[in-house]
C-alpha positions in Angstrom: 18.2 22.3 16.8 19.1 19.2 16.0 20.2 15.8 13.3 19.1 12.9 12.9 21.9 10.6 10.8 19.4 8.5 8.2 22.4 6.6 6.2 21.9 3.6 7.3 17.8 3.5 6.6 16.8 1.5 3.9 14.6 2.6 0.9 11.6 2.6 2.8 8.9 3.9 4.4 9.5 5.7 7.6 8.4 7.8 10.6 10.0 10.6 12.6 8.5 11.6 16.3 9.2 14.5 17.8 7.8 15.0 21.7 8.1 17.8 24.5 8.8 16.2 27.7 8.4 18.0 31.4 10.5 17.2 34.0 8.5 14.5 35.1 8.9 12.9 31.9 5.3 13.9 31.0 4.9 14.4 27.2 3.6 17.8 26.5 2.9 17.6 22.9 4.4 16.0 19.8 4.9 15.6 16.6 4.7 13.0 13.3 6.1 13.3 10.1 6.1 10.4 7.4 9.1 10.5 5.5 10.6 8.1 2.7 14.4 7.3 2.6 15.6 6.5 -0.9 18.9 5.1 -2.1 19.3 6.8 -5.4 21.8 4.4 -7.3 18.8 1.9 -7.3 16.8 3.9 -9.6 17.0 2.5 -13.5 16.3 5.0 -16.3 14.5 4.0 -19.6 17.3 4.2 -21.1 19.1 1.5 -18.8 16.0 -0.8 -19.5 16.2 -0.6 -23.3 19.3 -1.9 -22.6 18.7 -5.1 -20.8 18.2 -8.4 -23.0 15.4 -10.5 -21.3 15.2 -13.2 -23.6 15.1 -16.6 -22.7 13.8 -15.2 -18.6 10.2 -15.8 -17.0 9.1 -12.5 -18.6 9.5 -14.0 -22.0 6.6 -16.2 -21.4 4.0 -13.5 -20.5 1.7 -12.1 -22.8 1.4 -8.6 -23.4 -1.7 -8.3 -21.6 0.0 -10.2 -18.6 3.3 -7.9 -18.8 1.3 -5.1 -18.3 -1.1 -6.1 -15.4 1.7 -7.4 -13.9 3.6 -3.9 -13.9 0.4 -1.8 -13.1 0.1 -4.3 -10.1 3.8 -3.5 -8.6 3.1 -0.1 -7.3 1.9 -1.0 -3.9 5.3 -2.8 -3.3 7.6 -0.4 -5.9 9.4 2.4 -3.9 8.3 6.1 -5.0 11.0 6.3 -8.1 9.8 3.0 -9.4 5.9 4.2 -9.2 7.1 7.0 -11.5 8.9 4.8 -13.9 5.4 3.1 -13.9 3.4 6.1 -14.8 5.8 6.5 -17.7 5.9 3.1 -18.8 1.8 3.0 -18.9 2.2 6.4 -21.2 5.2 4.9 -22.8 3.2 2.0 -24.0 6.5 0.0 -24.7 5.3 -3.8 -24.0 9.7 -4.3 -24.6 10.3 -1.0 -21.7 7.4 -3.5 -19.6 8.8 -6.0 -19.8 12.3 -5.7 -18.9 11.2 -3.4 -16.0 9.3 -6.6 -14.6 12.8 -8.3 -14.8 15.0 -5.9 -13.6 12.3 -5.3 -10.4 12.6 -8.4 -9.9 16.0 -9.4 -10.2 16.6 -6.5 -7.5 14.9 -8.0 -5.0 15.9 -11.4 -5.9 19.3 -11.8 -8.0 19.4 -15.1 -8.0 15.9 -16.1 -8.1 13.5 -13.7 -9.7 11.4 -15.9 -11.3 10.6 -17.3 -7.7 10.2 -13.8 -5.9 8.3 -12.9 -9.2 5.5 -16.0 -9.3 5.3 -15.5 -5.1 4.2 -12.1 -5.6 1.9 -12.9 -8.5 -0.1 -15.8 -6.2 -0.8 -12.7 -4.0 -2.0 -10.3 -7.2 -4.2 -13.1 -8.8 -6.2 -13.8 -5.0 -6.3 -9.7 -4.8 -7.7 -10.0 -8.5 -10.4 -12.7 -7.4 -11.2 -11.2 -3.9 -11.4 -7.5 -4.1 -11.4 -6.2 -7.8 -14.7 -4.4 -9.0 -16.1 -3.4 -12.2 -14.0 0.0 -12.4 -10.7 -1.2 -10.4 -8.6 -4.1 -10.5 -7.7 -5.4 -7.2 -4.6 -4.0 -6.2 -6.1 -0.7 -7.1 -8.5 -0.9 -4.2 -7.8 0.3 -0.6 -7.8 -3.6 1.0 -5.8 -5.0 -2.1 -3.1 -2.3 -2.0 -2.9 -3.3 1.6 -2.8 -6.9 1.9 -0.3 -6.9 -1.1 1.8 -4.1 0.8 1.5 -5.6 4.4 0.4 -9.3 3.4 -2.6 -11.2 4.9 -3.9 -9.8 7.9 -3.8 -12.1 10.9 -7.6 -11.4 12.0 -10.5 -9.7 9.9 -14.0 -8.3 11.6 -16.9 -7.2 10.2 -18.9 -5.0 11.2 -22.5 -5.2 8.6 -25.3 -5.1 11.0 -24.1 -2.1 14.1 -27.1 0.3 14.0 -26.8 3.3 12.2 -23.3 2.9 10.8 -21.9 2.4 7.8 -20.7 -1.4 6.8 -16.5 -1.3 8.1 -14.5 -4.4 8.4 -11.5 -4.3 10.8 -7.7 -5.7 9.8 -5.1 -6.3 12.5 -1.7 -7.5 12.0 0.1 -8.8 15.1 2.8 -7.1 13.7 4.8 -5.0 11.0 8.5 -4.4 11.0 9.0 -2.7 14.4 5.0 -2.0 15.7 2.9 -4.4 17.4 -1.4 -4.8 17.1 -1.9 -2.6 13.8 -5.0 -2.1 12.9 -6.8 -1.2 9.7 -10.5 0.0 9.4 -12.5 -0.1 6.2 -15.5 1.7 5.3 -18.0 0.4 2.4 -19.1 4.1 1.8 -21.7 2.9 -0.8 -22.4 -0.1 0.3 -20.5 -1.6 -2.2 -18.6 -4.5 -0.6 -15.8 -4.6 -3.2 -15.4 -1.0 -3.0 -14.0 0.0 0.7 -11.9 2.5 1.7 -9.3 3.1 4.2 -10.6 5.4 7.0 -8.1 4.5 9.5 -4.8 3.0 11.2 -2.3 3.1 13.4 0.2 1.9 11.2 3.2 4.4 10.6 2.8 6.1 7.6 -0.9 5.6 6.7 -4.1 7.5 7.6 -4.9 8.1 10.5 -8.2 9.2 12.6 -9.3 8.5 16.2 -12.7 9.4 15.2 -13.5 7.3 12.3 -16.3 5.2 13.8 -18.4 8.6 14.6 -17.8 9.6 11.0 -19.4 6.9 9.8 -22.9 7.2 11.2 -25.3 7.1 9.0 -27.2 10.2 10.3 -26.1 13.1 12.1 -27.9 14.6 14.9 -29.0 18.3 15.2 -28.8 20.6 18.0 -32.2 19.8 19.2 -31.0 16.1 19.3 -33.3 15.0 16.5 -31.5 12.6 14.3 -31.4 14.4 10.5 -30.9 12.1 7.8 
């Protein structure tokens, strides 16, 4: 029926919507579809990264153990090719193919400062690390720290321990990102687990999303009778 020209989209996340109008402007139904837009020529192969010589750069001074945590802790930022270069890198096990991939990442976003763009992003991964990591996940591996290193600090945080008979949820809203205004995102500690929270909900383009998070978080669900089951 229709095009939609994406050229001049960066490689990012994005959102299409699609709505029915009446006559009287009156939206009959519509339609949302995340899609990613991704500029091919910034892709680098293994092959390009064997070839890079990062001697003598910030990467040098890492340990292995650092190089590699480091990496791993990229993917909430990385576009999709990049988390796949990840995944192979982990099975790779090349500390070398590591460590010129933390390089040339961050040379791309910053070529004449990396080491800059590099230790900024790290300050955010250590406080992740210290606030929200577990004894099974590191923190950017967890709902909240994928988010806050993806979206950065949110501007207001409620919890939400002590409302009767539902689950523990804490509440993150960001005046705004890129082009949307009051996002929100809910957290539920499912096992009551505070360092363990998942994302249940948000309005935020591109992420989950459900209206009726707070009722699915009851603790008990009523029968027909009205009788609360447990």
């Amino acid at each position: 029926m229709s095009e939609v020209n994406v050229a001049d989209l960066s490689s990012d996340n994005n959102e299409l919507l699609l709505e029915v109008r009446n006559a009287q402007n009156e939206v009959l139904c519509s339609r949302r579809a995340a899609f990613y837009r991704n500029h091919t020529h910034e892709s680098v192969s293994l092959e390009q990264l064997n070839e890079l010589n990062t001697a003598h750069t910030f990467v040098s001074s890492l340990s292995d153990e650092q190089v590699t945590f480091y990496v791993r802790s990229l993917r909430p930022i990385a576009r999709p090719d990049e988390r796949d270069i990840i995944i192979n890198l982990k099975k790779n096990g090349d500390i070398q193919y590591q460590r010129n991939f933390l390089y040339n990442f961050w040379t791309q976003r910053d070529a004449y400062n990396p080491e800059t763009a590099f230790l900024r992003y790290k300050k955010e991964v250590d406080y992740v690390e210290s606030k929200y990591a577990g004894p099974i996940y590191n923190g950017f591996e967890t709902d909240r720290g994928r988010v806050y290193l993806q979206y950065g600090a949110p501007n207001s945080v409620d919890f939400a321990d002590f409302e009767r008979d539902i689950k523990p949820y804490e509440i993150w809203q960001y005046y705004q990102i890129k082009s949307q205004n009051n996002v929100i995102f809910v957290f539920s500690d499912d096992d009551l687990m505070r360092n363990d929270m998942r994302l249940v909900h948000s309005d935020a383009n591109g992420e989950v999303r459900d209206p009726e998070w707070k009722s699915r978080l009851l603790k008990y669900n009523r029968n027909n009778s009205g009788a609360i089951d447990p």
